[in-house]
N, C-alpha and C positions, 0 to 999 in steps of 0.2 A: 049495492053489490052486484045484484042482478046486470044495470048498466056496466060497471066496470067488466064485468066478464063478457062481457056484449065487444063493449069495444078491444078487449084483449083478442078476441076472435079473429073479430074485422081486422085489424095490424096485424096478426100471424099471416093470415089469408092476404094481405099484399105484401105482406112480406115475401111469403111462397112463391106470386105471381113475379114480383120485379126477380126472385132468384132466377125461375124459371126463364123470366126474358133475358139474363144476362146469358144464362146459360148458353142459351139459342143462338144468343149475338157473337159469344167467344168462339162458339163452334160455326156459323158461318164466318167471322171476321178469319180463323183460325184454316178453313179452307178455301177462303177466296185465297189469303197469302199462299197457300202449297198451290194452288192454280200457277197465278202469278211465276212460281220459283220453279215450277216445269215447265211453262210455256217460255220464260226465260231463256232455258238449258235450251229449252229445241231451236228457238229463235237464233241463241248463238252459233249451235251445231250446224243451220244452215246458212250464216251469213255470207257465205262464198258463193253459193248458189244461186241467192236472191239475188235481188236488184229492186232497190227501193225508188221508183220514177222520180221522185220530187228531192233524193239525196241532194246536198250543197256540198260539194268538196271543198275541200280550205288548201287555200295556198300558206304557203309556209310561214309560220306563226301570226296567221291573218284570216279571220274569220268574215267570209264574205257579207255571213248575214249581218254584220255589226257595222257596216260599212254606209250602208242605204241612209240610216237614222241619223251619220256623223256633215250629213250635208256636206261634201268633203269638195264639190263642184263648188261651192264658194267660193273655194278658196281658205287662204289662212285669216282666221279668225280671233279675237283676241278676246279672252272671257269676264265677261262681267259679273264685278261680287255682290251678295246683298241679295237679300230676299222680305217683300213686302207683302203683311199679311193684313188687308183692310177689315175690320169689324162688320160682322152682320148686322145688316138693317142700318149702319151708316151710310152718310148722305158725300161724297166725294164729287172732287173735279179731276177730271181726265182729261189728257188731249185724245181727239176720236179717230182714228183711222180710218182709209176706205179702201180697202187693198181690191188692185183686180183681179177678183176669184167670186166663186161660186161656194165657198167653204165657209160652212157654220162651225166655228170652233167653239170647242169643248175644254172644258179644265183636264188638263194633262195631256192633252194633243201638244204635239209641236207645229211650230209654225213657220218656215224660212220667207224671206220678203229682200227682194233685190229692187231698192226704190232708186230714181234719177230725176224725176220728179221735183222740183223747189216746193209745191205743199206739201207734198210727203214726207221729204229729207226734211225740212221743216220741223215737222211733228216728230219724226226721231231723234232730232239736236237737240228737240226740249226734255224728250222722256230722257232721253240719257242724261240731260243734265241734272237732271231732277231724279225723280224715284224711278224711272226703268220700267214705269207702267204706261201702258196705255192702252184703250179700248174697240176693240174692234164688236161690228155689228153686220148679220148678212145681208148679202146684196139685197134681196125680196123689201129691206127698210131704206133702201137710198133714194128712191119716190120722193121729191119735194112735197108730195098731197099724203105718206104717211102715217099714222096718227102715232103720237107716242103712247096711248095708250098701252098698247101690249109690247112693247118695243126691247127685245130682250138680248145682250150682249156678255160678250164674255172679256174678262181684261186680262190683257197680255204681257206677262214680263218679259224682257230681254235678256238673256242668258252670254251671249256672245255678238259680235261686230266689228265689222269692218267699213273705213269707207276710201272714196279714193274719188280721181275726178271724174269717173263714171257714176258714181251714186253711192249708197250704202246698202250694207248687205248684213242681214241681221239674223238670228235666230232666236226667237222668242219662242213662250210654252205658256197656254193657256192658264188662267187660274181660277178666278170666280166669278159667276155670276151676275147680271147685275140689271138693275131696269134704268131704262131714259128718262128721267125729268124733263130735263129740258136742255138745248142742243142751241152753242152760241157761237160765236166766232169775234176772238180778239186778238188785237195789232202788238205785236213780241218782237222788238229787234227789226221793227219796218217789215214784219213779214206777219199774213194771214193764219191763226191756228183757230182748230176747229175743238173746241169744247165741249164736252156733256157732262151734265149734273147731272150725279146717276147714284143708287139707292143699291148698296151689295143685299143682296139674296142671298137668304139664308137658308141652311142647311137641315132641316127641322126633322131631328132622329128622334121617333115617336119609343115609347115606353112597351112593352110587349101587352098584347092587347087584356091578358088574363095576370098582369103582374100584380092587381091589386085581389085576386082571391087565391094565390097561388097556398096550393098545401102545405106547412113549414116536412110533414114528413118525407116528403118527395127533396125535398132542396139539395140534399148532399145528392142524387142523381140528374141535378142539374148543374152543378158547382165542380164538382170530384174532376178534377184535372186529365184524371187517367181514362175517364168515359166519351170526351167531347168528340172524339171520331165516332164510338159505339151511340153515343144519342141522336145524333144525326139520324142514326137511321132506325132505330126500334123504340129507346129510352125515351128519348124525348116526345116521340108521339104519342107514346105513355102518358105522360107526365100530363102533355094537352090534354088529351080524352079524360083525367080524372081532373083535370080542372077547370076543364068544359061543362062538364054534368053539375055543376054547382048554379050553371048560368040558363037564360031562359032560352038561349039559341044552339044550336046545333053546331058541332065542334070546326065542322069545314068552313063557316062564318068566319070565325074566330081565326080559324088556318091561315087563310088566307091575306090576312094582317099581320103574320106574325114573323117578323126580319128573320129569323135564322133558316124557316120553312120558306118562305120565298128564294132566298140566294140557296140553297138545295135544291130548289125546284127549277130554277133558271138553271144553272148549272147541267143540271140532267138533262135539262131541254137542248144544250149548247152542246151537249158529249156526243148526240144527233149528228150533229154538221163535225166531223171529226177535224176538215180542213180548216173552220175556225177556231177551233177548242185546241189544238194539238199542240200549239208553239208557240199559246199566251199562257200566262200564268192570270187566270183571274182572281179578283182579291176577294177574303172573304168580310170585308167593310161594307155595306150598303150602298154608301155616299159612292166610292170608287168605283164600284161594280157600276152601278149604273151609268156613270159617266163610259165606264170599256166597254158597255155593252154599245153607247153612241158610237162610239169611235171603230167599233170592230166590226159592226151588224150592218149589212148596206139595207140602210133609209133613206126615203126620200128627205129631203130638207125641209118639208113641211112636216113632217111628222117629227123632224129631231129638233123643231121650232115651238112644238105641241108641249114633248117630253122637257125644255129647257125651263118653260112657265112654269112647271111643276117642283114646290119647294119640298116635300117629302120625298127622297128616296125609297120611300117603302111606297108612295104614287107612283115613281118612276119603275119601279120592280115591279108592279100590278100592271103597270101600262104596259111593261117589253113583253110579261108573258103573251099580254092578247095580241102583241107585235109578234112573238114567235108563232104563237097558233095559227094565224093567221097569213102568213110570209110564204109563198109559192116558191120554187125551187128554181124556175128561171131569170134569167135577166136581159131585160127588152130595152130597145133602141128608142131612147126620151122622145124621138121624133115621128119615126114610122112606126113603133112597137114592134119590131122586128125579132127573133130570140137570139141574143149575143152571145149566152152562156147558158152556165149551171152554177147555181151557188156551191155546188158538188166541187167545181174546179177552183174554188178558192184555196189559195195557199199562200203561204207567210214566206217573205223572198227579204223579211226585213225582221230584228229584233223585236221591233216595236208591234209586228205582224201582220196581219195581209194589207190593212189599211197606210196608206201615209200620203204626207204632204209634201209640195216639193215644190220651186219656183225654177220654171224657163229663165235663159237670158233675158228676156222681154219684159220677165218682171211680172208675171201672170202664175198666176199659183192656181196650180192643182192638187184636188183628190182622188187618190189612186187607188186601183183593187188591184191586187196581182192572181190572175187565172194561168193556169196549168193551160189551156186551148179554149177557143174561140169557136163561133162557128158566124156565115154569116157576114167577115170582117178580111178585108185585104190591105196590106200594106202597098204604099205610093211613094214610099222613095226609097230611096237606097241607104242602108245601114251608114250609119254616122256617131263617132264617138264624142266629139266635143260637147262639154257637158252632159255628158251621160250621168242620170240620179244612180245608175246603179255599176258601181267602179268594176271593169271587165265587159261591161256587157255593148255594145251599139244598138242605136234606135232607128227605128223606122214608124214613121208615123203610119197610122192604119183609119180606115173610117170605112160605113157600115157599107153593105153590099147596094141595100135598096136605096138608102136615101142620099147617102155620100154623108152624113152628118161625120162630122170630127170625133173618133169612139174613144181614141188615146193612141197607146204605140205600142209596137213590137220591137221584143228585147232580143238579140243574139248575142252568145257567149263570142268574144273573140281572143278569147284567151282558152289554151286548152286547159283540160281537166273540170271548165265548170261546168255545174249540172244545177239544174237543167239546163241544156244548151239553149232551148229559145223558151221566153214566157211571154203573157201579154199584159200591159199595164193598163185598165181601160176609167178613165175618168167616171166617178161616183156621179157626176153632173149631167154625164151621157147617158145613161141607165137607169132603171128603176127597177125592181121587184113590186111584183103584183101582192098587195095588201086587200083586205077585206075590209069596204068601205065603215061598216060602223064597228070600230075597235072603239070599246069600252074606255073610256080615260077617267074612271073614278078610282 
């Protein structure tokens, strides 16, 4: 009896406490919203007045920003149906691509490719004939002396295509992961295709670290539909800390493993750089996120070579925060180390947002950051629109003050009403962000 009135105690007393957190959470959640719905009101009352620098005006039922992503410089494209999904830890053959570019693609990047080439056209006669897959690897692995041991690539569906007697022209979008066996080359139709036997990587979504002592009383404050915004932020650290104290380590161990706690915590980190947070939707999926955070955060290509080997997302979510802690605010010249920018001046001039990929006529694919200004950097020709990636705008190529390296190009509106009137596009391959040499990769 004694015990039963023991534990009737205990239960009242967290009973008391979870009311009293909700309490707390209704009445902050309850005035950040009246925050919100007057800073609203004023925001509207003065949009006449302001002038938001980075505004995109829309021409008439045509959204500029939607325009950059549709590769529309191709030309007309014809789209391909079907969607192939290869099993993890399967053993596959692919034809391999070698596109000239400096881009480590990622699952759900897109990729345009303008080939003229007979090995290349080649290789995309067969993927289309066949499954619409095929594998791309970055440049740092086309070394004849490098080893496949860690040799890590991503495969490529086709989405759309065109060809004609200049070449083909394609748009393909990343999709999984995958490692080199081994790299052959066999005779198709009188003509050389480049081969790998390659091993899909898998996706490995770990269990929450404390799921096998979790308290069955607590469960409905972790389940209950109508708390999953309010847990994020009070409830569910709750929830951790009382079923932390059951274990022999200290709860921020345990935190820092634990999926929903990490993508909170990057997130918050990302709401920092408001120019990249502002006009992506990040997902709240592990797998996903981590891959946006490659594709949005400028990294060098060796460290997004690092993060690719890593078959946990919840690795990959441990790795970016020591990537975000560590990430300097400028961005210097691959060559001279000159300062080009400010991660400050990134902005999204595309749906897809600041980052994208895009192919010259030449058939050379770049990775592009769009900055608000420059510094440091001068344009050397004269605006030009033919093939422009960005429809309205002309290009001017630009390279660095000190060294002359190739930085990217300068965009001007030549149509009125767009805003911003000028931006700059500067090659991810050009620049780098200063990292702190020993970032943690466990």
């Amino acid at each position: 009896m004694e015990e039963d009135a023991t534990d009737s105690t205990e239960s009242e007393s967290n009973l008391t406490d979870f009311r009293t957190a909700r309490d707390d959470v209704f009445s902050f959640f309850r005035s950040s919203m009246r925050n919100i719905s007057e800073n609203t009101s004023a925001n509207n009352s003065n949009v006449d007045s302001e002038e938001v620098s980075v505004e995109i005006s829309l021409e008439p039922d045509e959204d500029v920003r939607t325009l950059p992503c549709e590769h529309q410089y191709l030309g007309e494209l014809e789209q391909v149906r079907g969607r192939v999904i290869m099993d993890d830890g399967s053993i596959q053959k692919i034809p391999l691509l070698f596109p000239a570019s400096q881009v480590t693609l990622v699952p759900g990047q897109s990729f345009p490719l303008f080939e003229s080439e007979e090995i290349t056209v080649n290789i995309l006669k067969y993927s289309l004939e066949s499954d619409h897959i095929f594998g791309i690897i970055p440049s740092v692995y086309w070394n004849p002396r490098s080893s496949l041991k860690n040799m890590v690539g991503t495969t490529a569906e086709i989405i759309a295509c065109s060809h004609s007697n200049n070449g083909y022209k394609v748009k393909a979008v990343g999709r999984q992961r995958f490692k080199v066996l081994r790299i052959v080359s066999e005779l198709i139709n009188e003509s050389y295709i480049t081969f790998a036997y390659i091993k899909i990587l898998p996706e490995i979504v770990l269990k929450p670290v404390l799921d096998g002592v979790h308290l069955p009383s607590l469960n409905k404050f972790r389940t209950s539909q109508s708390f999953n915004i309010l847990l994020s932020l009070t409830l569910f650290l709750r929830c951790l800390k009382r079923d932390a104290c059951q274990m022999r380590w200290p709860i921020w161990i345990y935190r820092n493993y634990d999926e929903k706690y990490l993508i909170e915590n990057v997130k918050s980190k990302l709401t920092e750089n408001v120019s990249i947070s502002k006009n992506i939707l990040f997902s709240d999926d592990p797998t996903t996120l981590s891959f946006q955070l490659l594709k949005h955060v400028p990294i060098p290509q060796k460290l997004i070579l690092e993060a690719m080997e890593l078959n946990s997302p919840i690795q990959r979510l441990r790795w970016f925060m020591n990537i975000l802690n560590s990430q300097t605010d400028k961005l210097k010249c691959i060559t001279c180390r000159t300062t080009i920018g400010s991660c400050a001046d990134i902005f999204a001039m595309s749906i897809e947002g600041p980052h994208g990929t895009y192919v010259n006529s030449e058939g050379c694919v770049h990775e592009l950051i769009t900055l608000k200004t420059v510094t440091n950097t001068f344009p050397s020709s004269d605006p030009e629109t033919e093939y422009s990636w960005f429809p309205g705008y002309a290009w001017s190529v630009a390279y660095c003050c000190e060294c002359h390296h190739h930085i990217g190009w300068m965009f001007t509106a030549c149509k009125k009403g767009l805003k911003p009137y000028q931006f700059w596009g500067i090659k991810s391959s050009s620049v780098e962000a200063k990292y702190a040499e020993d970032i943690d990769r466990t």
